[in-house]
N, C-alpha and C positions, 0 to 999 in steps of 0.2 A: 593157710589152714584156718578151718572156722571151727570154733568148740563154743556151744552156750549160746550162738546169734552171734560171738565177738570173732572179728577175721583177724586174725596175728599177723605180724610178721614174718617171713620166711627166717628159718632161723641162721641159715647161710647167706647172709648182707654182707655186701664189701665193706670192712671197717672204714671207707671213705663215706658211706652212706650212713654210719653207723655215727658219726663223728657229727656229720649233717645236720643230723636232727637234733644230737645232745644240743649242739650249737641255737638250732634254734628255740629247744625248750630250755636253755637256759636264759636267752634273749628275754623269753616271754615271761619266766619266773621273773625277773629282775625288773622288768619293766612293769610288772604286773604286781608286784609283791613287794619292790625293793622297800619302797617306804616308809611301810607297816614294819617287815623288817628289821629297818633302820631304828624307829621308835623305840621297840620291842627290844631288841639289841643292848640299846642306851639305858633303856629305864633298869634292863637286867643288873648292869653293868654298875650302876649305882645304886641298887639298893642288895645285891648279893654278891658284890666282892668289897673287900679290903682295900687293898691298893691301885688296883683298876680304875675304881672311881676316880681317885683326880687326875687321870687321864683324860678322862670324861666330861670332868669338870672343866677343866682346859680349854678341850674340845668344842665344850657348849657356847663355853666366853668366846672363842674364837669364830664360830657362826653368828653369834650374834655381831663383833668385830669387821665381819666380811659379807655382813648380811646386803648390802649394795650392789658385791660387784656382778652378780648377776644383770642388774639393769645399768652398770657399767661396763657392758662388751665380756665379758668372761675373764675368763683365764688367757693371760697368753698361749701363744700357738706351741712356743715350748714346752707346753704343759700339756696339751692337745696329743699334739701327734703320735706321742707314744702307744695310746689304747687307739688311736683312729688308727693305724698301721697294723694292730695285734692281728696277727693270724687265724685267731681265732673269728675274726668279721668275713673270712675267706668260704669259712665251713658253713658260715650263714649266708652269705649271698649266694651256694652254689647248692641250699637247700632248696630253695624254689623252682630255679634261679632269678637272683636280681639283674637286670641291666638296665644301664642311662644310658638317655638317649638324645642329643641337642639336636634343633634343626633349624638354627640360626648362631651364629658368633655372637657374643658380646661385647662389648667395650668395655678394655678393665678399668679403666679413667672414670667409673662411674659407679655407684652403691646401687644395688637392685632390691626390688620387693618381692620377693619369689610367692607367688600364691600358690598352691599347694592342696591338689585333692586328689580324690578325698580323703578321708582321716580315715577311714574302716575301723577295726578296733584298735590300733595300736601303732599304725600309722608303719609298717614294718618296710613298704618301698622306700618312701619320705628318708624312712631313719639308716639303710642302709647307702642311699644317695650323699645324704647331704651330714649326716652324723658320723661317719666314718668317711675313709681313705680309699673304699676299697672296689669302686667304682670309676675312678680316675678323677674326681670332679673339677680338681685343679689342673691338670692336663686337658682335657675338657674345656675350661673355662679358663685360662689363665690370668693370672693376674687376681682373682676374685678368689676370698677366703668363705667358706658356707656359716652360716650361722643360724641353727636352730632353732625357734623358741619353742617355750613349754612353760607350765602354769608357774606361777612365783613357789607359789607354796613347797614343790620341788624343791626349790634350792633354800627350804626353810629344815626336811626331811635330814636325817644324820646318818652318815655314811653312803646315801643315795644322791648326794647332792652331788658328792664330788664322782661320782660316774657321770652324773649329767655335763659339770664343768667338764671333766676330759675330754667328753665329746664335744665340747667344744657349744656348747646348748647356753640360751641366755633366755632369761624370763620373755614373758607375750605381751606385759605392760606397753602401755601407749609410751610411757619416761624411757623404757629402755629400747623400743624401734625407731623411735626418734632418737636417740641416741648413735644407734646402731645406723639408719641411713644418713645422718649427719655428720660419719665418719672421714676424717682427710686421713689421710699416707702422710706421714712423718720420713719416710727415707725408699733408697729404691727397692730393698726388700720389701717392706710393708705392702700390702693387700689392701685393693677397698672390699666391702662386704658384697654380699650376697646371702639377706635375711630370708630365712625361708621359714613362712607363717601358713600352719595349717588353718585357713580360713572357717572353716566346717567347726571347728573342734571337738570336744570329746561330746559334742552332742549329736552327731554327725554317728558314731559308734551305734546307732539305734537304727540306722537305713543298711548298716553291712551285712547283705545279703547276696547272696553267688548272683550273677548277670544281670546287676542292678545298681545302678546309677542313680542316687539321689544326694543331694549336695544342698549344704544348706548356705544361701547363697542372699538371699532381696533383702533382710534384715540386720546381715554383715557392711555395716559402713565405716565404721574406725579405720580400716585399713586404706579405703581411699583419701580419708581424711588425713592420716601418715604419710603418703606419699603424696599429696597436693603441700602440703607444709613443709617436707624435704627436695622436691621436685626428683623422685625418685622412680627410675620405670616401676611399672609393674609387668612380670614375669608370668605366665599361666605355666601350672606344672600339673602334668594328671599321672597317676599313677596305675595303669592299665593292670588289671588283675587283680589290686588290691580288694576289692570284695571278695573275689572268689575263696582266699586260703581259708573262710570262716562261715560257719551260720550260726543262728543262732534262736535260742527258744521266745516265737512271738508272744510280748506282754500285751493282753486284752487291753483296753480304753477303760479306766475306772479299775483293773485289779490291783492286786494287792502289788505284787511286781512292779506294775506299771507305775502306783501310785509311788511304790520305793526309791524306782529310778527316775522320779522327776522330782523329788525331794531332796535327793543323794545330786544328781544334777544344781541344782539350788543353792544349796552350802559346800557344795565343794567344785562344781566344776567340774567332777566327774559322776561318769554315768556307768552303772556297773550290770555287765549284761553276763546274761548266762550264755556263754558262746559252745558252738559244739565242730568241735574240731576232733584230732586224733590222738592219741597216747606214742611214747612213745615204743611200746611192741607191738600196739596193735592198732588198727586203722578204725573203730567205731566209733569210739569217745575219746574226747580232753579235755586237754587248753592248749594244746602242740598244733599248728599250724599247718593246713593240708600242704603237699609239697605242690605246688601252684604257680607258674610264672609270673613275675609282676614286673614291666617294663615301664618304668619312669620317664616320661617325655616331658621336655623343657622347652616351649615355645617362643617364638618372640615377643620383645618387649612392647610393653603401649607407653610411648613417650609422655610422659605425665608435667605439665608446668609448676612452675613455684610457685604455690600462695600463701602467704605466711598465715592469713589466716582466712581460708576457704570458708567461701560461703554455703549456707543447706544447698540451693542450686546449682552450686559448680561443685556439690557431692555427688549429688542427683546426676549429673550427667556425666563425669567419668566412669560412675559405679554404672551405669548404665550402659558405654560401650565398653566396658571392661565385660558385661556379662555378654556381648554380643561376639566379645574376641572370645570369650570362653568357649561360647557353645561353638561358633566356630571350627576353632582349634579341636575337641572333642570331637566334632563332626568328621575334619580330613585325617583325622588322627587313626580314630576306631577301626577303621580299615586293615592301617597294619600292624596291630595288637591286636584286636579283638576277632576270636572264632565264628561268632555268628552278629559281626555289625551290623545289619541290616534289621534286628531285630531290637537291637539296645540303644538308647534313647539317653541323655544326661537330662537330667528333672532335678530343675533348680524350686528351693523352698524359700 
């Protein structure tokens, strides 16, 4: 039904659909909002209740107390699996839908560097892959536990940090992926890792446009430097569709917007776009997620040597046929994800 230019919703939706979408616009508030939230929450919390506050206060001693373990591996997996198993990751992955996809084994006897693109706005394949359970990633991959990173500052955030921990999320610090591929197995339950770093980052969130492919790629070298010093593979990971759930309102060169989001960029790391997606009754406007497939593929590894400490030249040339395994892998890939391959292109920046 259209009233006003706005197309609604039918108003007879299978409550399975209907469940779908809550799921994924509560993903996106959370991830999107949590924060701020979290801040806002706190600051209420102590300055307009009574006895609240030294909960709070508590609280605060105790982030500051545990402000490490983020670039100390997380939380344990005890701690994990409960929200990577919730059901509620069921009604988001089968909003799109999500699916992973390997097209080679690993070796669990070894730490992996999962490279991971692109970031689109919010990175929603990445994080139903490898942030949750609900993809099979450990059946998939056995022996290998996922490990996400995301910016420090997150796990500085109050009451947002510990959704990131349960998902099992660890800072992007250089201290905590070298930590993280420098991981041994203490016993035969224990896991080695599988760090999966969106390479692009939140700057990456300014190319997410529907059948577009741009990845920001020649300037990113920290990560080959990481796994030359761990001798740790690197992994290519594309996330087929991920552009498509979102567009968004182009900022001119020199406006006002534009100048906002490359300042906002600057001191935080994040880049804040005006994206236009859908609501959820009706399909014209949001920040709810078009319902979009996005298929996650996990490539084989580039066997990477140990250098304790890697020369600028022997960055230069890994980061070099790492971008040739990329395009590559994107190349045989796009075929069987992408609707019109032959016309989309990866454009590395």
């Amino acid at each position: 039904m259209e009233l006003f230019g706005i197309h609604f919703a039918p108003l007879r939706v299978p409550l399975q659909r209907r469940l779908q979408t809550l799921a994924a616009a509560a993903w996106i508030f959370v991830l999107g909002f949590g924060g701020v939230i979290g801040w806002l929450t706190t600051i209420y919390f102590l300055l307009f209740t009574t006895w609240i506050r030294y909960f709070i206060i508590f609280y605060l001693v105790w982030i500051y107390y545990d402000k490490d373990t983020c670039i100390r591996g997380g939380r344990a997996r005890r701690w994990t699996q409960p929200l990577k198993n919730s059901l509620w990751w069921y009604y988001y992955r089968d909003y799109f839908p999500i699916k992973l996809h390997k097209t080679v084994d690993l070796e669990p006897s070894k730490n992996y560097l999962f490279c991971a693109y692109p970031h689109g706005i919010l990175a929603s394949g990445a994080f139903a892959a490898f942030a949750t359970n609900i993809l099979d990633f450990e059946k998939l991959f056995p022996g290998l536990e996922s490990k996400m990173l995301t910016l420090t500052q997150h796990f500085m955030a109050p009451f947002f940090r510990e959704f990131a921990y349960c998902c099992g999320a660890c800072s992007s610090s250089a201290e905590s992926i070298e930590n993280l591929l420098s991981y041994k197995t203490t016993s035969p339950e224990d896991l080695n890792k599988a760090v999966i770093l969106i390479v692009g980052g939140a700057a990456e969130a300014l190319n997410c446009k529907p059948s577009t492919y741009r990845i920001i790629y020649n300037k990113r070298k920290g990560f080959i430097r990481m796994a030359l010093k761990t001798g740790a593979p690197l992994v290519p990971v594309f996330s087929f569709g991920e552009t498509d759930i979102y567009d968004q309102v182009n900022a001119k060169e020199n406006s006002f917007l534009h100048n906002f989001q490359q300042t906002m960029r600057n001191y935080t790391g994040l880049i804040p776009v005006i994206v236009k997606g859908r609501g959820l009754f009706q399909y014209t406007f949001g920040i709810v997620p078009y319902r979009r497939p996005i298929n996650v593929v996990v490539g084989a590894p580039l066997n990477i040597p140990k250098i304790t400490e890697p020369s600028n030249e022997e960055i230069d040339k890994y980061h070099g046929l790492f971008k040739e395994k990329l395009l590559e892998f994107f190349e045989t890939q796009k075929y069987n994800y992408l609707s019109n391959p032959k016309d989309i292109n990866l454009i590395l920046e």
